[in-house]
N, C-alpha and C positions, 0 to 999 in steps of 0.2 A: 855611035855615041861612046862617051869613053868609059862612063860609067857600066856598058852593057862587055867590056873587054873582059876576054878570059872566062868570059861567064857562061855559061847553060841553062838558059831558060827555061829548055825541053825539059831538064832534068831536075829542077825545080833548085837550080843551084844563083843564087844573086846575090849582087853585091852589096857590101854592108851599107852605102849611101842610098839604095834604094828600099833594102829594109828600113832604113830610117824616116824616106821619106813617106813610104806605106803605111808604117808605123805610125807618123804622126799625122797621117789623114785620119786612120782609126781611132787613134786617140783623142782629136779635136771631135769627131762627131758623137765619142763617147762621153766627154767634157757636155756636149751641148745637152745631150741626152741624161743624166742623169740630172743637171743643174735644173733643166724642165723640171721633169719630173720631183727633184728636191722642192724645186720653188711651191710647185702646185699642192704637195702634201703641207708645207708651212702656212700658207695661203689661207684665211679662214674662210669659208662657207664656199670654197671654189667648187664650180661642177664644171661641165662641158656642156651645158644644154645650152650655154647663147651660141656657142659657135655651131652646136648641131643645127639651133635653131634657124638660124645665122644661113643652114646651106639653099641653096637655088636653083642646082643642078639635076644631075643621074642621083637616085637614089633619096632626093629629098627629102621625099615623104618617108620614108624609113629612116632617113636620121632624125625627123621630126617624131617619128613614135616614139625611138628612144628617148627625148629630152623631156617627150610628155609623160612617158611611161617612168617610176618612180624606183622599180625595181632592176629595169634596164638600165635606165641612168644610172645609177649607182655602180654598175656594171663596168658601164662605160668609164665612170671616172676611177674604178679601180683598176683596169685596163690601160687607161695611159697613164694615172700616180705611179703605180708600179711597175707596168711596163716599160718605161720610159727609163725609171731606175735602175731598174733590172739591163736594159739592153746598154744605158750608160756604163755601168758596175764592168758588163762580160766585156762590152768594149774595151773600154779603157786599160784593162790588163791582158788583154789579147786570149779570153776564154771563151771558147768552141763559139767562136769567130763569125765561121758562116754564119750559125744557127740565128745567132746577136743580130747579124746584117742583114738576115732574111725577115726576122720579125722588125724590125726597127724598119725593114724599105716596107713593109705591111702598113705599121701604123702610119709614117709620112706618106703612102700612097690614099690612105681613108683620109687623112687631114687636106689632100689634093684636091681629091674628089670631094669633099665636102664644100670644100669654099673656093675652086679653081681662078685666078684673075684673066678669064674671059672675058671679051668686048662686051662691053653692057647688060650683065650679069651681075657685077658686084661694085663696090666702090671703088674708083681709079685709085685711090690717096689708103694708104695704112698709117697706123703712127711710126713706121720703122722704114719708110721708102716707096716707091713706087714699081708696082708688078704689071706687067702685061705677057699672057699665058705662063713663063718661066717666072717659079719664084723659088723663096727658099725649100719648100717644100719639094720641090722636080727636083731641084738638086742634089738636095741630100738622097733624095729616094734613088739617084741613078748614082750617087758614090756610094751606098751601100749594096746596090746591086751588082756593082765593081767587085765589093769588098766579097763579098757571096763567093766570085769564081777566080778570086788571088788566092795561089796557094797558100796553105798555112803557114809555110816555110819562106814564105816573101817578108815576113812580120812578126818583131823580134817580140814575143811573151808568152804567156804562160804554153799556148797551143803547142810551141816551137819545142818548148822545152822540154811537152811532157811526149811531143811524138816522135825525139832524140831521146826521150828516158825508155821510152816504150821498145824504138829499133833497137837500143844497146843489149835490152832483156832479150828481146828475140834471134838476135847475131850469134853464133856458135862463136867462141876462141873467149880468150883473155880479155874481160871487163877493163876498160879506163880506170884508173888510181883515182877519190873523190876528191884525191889531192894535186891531181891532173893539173898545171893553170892552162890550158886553152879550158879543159872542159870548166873551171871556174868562171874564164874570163867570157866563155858563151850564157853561162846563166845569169851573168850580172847583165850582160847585154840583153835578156828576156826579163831582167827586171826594171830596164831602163825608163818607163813609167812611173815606177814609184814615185820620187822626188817630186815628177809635176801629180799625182794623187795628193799628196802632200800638199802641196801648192794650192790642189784646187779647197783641202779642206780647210785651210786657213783660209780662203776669200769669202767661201761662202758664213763660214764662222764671223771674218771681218763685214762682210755688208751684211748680215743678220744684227752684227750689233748698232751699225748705221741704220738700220732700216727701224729697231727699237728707238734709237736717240730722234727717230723724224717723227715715229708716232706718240712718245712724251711730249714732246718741244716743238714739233710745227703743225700750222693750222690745217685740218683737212683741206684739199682739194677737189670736191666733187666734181670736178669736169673729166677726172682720169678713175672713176667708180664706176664700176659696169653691174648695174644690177642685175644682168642675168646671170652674169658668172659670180658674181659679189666679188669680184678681182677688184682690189685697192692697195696703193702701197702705204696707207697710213691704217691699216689694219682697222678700218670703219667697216661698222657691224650695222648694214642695211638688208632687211628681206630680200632676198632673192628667190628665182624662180622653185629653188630645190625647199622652200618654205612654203611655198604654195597648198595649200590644203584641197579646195577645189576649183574651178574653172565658176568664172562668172556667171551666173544664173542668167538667162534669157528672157525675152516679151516676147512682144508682136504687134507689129503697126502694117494693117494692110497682108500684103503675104509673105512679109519680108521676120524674118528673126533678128533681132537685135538684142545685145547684152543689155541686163538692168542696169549695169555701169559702161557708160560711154565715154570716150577721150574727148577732152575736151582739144580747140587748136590752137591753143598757147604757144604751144612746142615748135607750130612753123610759122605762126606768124609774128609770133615774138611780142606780144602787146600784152602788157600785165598790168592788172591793177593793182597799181602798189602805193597808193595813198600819196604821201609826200615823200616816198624813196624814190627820186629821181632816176638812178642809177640801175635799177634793176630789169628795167628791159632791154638797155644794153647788155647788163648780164646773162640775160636769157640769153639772148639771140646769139652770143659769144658761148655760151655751153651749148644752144641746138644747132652745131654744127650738124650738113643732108646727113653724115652719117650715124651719130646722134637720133637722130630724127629716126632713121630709118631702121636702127636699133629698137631704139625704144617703142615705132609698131610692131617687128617684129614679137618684144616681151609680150605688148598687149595681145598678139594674134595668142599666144603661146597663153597666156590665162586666161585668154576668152571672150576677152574684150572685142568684139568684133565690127565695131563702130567709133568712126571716129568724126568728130565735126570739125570742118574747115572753112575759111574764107571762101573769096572763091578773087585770087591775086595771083598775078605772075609767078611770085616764087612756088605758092600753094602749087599750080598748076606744074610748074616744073618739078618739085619733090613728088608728087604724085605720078608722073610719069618713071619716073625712077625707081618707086615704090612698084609700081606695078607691071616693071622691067622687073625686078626680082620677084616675081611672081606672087608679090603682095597678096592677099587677098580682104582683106577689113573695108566692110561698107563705110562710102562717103557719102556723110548730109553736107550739102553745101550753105552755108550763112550766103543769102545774094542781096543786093540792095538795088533801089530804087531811085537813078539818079536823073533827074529832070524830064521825069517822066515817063521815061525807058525802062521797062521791064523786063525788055527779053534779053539783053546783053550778057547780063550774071549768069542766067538762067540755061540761056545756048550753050555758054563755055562750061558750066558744071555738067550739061550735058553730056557734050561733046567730052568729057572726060573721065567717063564713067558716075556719073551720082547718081545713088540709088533715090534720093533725094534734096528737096530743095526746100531752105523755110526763109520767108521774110526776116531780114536783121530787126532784134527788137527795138536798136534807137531810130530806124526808122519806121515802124510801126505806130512806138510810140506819137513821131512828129505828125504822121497820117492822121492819128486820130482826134490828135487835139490842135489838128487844123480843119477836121472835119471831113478830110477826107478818104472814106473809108471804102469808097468803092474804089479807088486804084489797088487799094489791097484785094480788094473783090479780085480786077483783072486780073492781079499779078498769081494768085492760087491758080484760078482756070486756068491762065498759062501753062503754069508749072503741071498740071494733072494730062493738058493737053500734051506733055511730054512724056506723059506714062510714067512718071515716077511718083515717087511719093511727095507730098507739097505740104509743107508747116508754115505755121504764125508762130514769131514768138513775142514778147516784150513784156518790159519792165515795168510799162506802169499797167496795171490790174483792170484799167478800163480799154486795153485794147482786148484782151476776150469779151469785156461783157460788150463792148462796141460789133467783133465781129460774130457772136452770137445772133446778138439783134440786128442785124442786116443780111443776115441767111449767109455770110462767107462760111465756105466748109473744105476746109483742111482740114485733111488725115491725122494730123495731128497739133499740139501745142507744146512753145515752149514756155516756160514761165517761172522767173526768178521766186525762188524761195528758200529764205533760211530765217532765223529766228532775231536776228539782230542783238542777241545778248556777246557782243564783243565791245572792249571797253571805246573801240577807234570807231562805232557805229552812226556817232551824232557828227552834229546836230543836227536833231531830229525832231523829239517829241519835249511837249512842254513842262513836261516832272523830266526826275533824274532817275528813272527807275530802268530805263533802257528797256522796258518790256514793251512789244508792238501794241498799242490800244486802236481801239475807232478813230475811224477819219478825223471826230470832233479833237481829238489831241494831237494832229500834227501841228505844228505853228503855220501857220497862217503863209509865211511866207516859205514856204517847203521848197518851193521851186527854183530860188533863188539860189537855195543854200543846198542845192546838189552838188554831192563832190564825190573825188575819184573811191568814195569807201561807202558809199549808198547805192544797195540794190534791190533791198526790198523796205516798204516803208507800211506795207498793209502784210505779212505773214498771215495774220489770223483771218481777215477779208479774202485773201487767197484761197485758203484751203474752204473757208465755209464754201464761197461764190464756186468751186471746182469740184465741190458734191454733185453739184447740176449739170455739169460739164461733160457731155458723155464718150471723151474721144481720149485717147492715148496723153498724156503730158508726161515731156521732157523738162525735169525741173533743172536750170542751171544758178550761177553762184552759187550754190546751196554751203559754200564752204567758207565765203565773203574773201575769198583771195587769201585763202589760208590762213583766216583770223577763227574760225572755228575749227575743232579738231575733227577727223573725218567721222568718228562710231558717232557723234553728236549729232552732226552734220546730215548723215547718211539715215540717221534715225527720225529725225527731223521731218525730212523731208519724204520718206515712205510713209511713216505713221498719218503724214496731214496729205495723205493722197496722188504723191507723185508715184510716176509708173517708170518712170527713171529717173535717172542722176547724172548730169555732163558734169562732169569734172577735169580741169585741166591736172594735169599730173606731170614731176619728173620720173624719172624711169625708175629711181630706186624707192619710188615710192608706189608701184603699180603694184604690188605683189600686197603689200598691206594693206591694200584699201579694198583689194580683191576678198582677200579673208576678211578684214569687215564684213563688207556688203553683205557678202553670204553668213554671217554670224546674226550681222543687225535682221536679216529678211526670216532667217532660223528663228528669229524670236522676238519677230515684231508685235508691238503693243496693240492696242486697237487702232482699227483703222475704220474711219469712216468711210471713206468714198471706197464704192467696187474700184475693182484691178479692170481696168481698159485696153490691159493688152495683155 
């Protein structure tokens, strides 16, 4: 090649096109490297604990201590803020070069190892492209380990400069004139960086002030907010994991531990109660994109949440396998139904896919009961216990417990809608305007007619009395009316008048503040009548 003529490689002698090109490979991975690092220290509430959390590989479980542990993490995030700055800085001006290239292939080789894009290990899709085993990370990790064993004399900055100022001092004879031009025109050439330094501080100056004029003047976009990292470009201040106080408090139904707060399956099945907002489960389901999904169990494994309630539908069953490719861990209760008299179909395939449990869906419960038939509910428990897992009833209206109480059905557990109905979208309901739940004698007469997408519970205070007596674990859900009450409300609500949990469907950036709740509201819950059942 022509480029290598006249040259001496051996002798660490090369030519100025290919210090150039050397040159400007170290300087772009130094570009990248500091602009990380800058982005992340500007970044409000940014940690590294989704992406620790995030790992599935070698070493998991120790990058998952780190993101739990509160002192490591901190660790960690000042490790690559400043590291990252740091190895950009030495880069980009060509200072003690290897050392820069040796840590920088250190930290993209843990970023490797952390999240590798392995066959069926992590999600095929990133927002930046598609990986299979090589991604940016290998690469940069083996052009710095390039850079490690190029001499320093391959690449024109400061290292060059200062191990031609060092040999001058050590050479016996007559020192160069500083008024020399080779020797000037070699140091402009080791300062050939400058100008793109330059360069780079005006972009990042320039899109700091764009990124200001988006967060003034344009509407958040929650679908690009990662609340484990609290990474947002419109500088939205949601709880993140590094806010987390402590991990979910715990029950027990049977021999199994479950958190007092449970996920609810909003998230993958996409069905929201949203009154007369037509639009909004489209919405969902266009923000719980599997990765989405598999995010946001990730955060709940990571505060404690260890339960989560599902369908039991194709998609459920496909995000689930996915989930538990990445070595998921969070107990499935499965929702199963009962369709034309078939009881074991739901019941097989939650099975068949891990569920630690299975409860009757409450609107068919409800229909069992006030068609009278309440021994298919019978069969469909026995079934479910005949599988060895744990078997619940749940439902809406308040006489399918006292139904399956009086006919000796016994599941391990119950679910059963409870919140207070004091939101203003509650009616109609009751025959004053007072919106407070009374006796049955004050529902209007035709209650049943005038069921709509924003009634779920219509007896509150019948509930909690009737579930004194009750002597088995209950899973309270809407407790929150589809996000028409606030959650410490909500959450207080529904512990104080004797539930032993709470499902709650939840988005991701809101896991971490409902977690400090729950543990706040259970720290200083009021009287409670009914004993704790689990």
């Amino acid at each position: 090649m022509q480029i290598f003529k006249n040259s001496d490689l051996s002798k660490n002698q090369f030519p100025d096109i290919l210090r150039y090109l050397f040159t400007g490979l170290r300087m772009i991975i130094g570009w990248h490297f500091l602009y990380e690092g800058l982005s992340k220290l500007f970044a409000a509430n940014w940690t590294s604990a989704g992406y620790l959390m995030g790992s599935k590989w070698f070493f998991s479980s120790l990058f998952h201590w780190i993101a739990e542990t509160p002192a490591l993490l901190s660790i960690a995030d000042l490790v690559t803020i400043w590291g990252s700055i740091a190895v950009g800085i030495l880069l980009f001006f060509g200072l003690f070069t290897r050392v820069a290239s040796a840590a920088g292939a250190l930290l993209v080789l843990l970023y490797y190892i952390a999240q590798p894009p392995l066959i069926g290990l992590v999600g095929e899709a990133t927002g930046e492209g598609h990986y299979l085993i090589v991604n940016k990370n290998l690469i940069e990790f083996l052009l710095l380990t390039l850079l490690v064993f190029i001499p320093r004399s391959a690449f024109f900055g400061l290292d060059r400069w200062w191990s031609r100022a060092h040999l001058q001092r050590e050479e016996p004879g007559p020192q160069p004139a500083a008024d020399n031009p080779n020797a000037r025109r070699e140091f402009i050439k080791d300062l050939v960086t400058l100008p793109f330094f330059a360069g780079f501080i005006v972009s990042v100056i320039q899109k700091r002030k764009w990124e200001s004029f988006e967060e003034k003047n344009l509407i958040s976009q929650p679908s690009r907010v990662n609340a484990t990292t609290g990474a947002s470009p419109v500088g939205l201040s949601y709880k993140t994991l590094a806010d987390l106080n402590a991990k979910s408090p715990l029950g027990k139904i049977g021999d199994f531990e479950i958190s007092r707060l449970i996920c609810g399956g909003n998230l993958i099945s996409a069905f929201a109660h949203s009154r007369d907002l037509i639009y909004v489960s489209s919405l969902i389901k266009n923000y719980f994109s599997d990765e989405k999904v598999l995010e946001t169990m990730d955060l709940c494994e990571a505060c404690g949440i260890n339960t989560i309630i599902l369908r039991v539908d194709n998609n459920t069953l496909r995000i689930m396998k996915r989930y538990r490719r990445r070595n998921g861990k969070m107990n499935w209760i499965a929702q199963v139904k009962i369709r034309d008299n078939d009881i074991a179909s739901d019941i097989d395939a939650a099975v068949d896919h891990g569920a630690m449990g299975a409860y009757i869906h409450g609107g068919v419960a409800d229909d069992c009961v006030a068609a009278g038939q309440v021994g298919l509910l019978l069969q469909a428990v026995e079934y479910v216990k005949q599988k060895r897992i744990l078997a619940g009833m749940a439902g809406h209206d308040l006489n399918v417990i006292v139904a399956c109480e009086k006919a000796g059905v016994d599941p391990d557990f119950y679910m059963k809608t409870l919140n207070s109905g004091n939101y203003w979208t509650a009616g109609p309901r009751l025959k004053d305007s007072t919106w407070q739940p009374d006796p049955f004698s004050n529902i209007e007469p035709e209650y049943n007619k005038m069921v709509k997408d924003n009634i779920w519970e219509v007896t509150p205070r019948q509930t909690a009395t009737h579930m004194q007596s009750v002597k088995k674990p209950w899973i309270s859900y809407k407790v929150l009316g589809a996000g028409a009450i606030k959650p410490r409300d909500g959450f207080r609500y529904a512990f104080e008048n004797g539930a032993d949990f709470a499902c709650v469907g939840m988005f991701d950036f809101q896991i971490v503040e409902n977690v400090n709740i729950i543990n706040d509201v259970l720290q200083n819950l009021g009287q409670r009548k009914r004993p704790w059942y689990a």
